[in-house]
N, C-alpha and C positions, 0 to 999 in steps of 0.2 A: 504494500500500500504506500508505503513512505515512499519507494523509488518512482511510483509512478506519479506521484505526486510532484516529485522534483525535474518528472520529465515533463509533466505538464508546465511548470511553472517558467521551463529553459525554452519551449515551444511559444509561451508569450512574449518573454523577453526579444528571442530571435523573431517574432513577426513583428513586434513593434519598432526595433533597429531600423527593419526593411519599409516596414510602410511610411515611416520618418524619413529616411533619404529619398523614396520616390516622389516627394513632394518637391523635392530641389530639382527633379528632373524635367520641370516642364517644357515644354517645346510651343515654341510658335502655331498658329494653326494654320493653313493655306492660303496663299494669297488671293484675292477674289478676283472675277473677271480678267483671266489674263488671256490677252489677245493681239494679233497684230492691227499695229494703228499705222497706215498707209501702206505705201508698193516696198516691197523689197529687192535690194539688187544684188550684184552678185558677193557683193561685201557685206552687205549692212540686212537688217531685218527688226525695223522699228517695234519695239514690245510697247507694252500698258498694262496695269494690273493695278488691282486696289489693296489696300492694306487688308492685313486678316483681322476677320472682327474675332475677339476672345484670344482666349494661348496667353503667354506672354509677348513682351515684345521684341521683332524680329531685332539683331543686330546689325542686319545687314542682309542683303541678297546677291545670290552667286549664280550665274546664269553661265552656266556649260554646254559644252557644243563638245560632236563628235562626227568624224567622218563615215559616211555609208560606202560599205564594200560591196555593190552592185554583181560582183561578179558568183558572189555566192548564194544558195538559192534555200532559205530566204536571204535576203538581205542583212546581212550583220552590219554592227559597230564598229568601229577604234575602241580605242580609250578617251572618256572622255574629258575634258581638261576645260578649265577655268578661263572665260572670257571678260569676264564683269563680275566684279565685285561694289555691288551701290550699298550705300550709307542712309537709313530711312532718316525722313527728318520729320524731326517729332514736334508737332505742334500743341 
């Protein structure tokens, strides 16, 4: 009786540690309406997108691109790498 008692009481301790730190783990929630806003050419492809309502707030947004390998069927990837890095500004 006593042992189980003390496994009960290591099974509260350890769930409460964990539900404590996943509250530091919150993430941003999606940004809303993202879309292209005019023509794109063969450099550039104008975005738009609204801030995310709820989450916390974003740091930043990071907007990555990857090359499509046509020759293979389906279509894969590269790797994809960092183009934009924007700074939200907080009003």
């Amino acid at each position: 009786m006593n042992r189980i008692f003390t496994i009960l009481i290591l099974a509260v301790l350890v769930s409460s540690v964990f539900s404590i730190s996943a509250a530091y783990a919150a993430a941003p929630n999606t940004p809303l309406n993202l879309h292209q806003d005019g023509d794109s050419t063969t450099t550039t492809i104008p975005l738009v997108w609204s801030a995310p309502v709820g989450g916390a707030v974003p740091d930043d947004y990071r907007i990555e691109g990857a090359l499509e390998d046509p020759s293979t069927n389906p279509p894969t990837f590269g790797s994809f790498i960092q183009l934009v890095i924007l700074t939200p500004v907080l009003l």
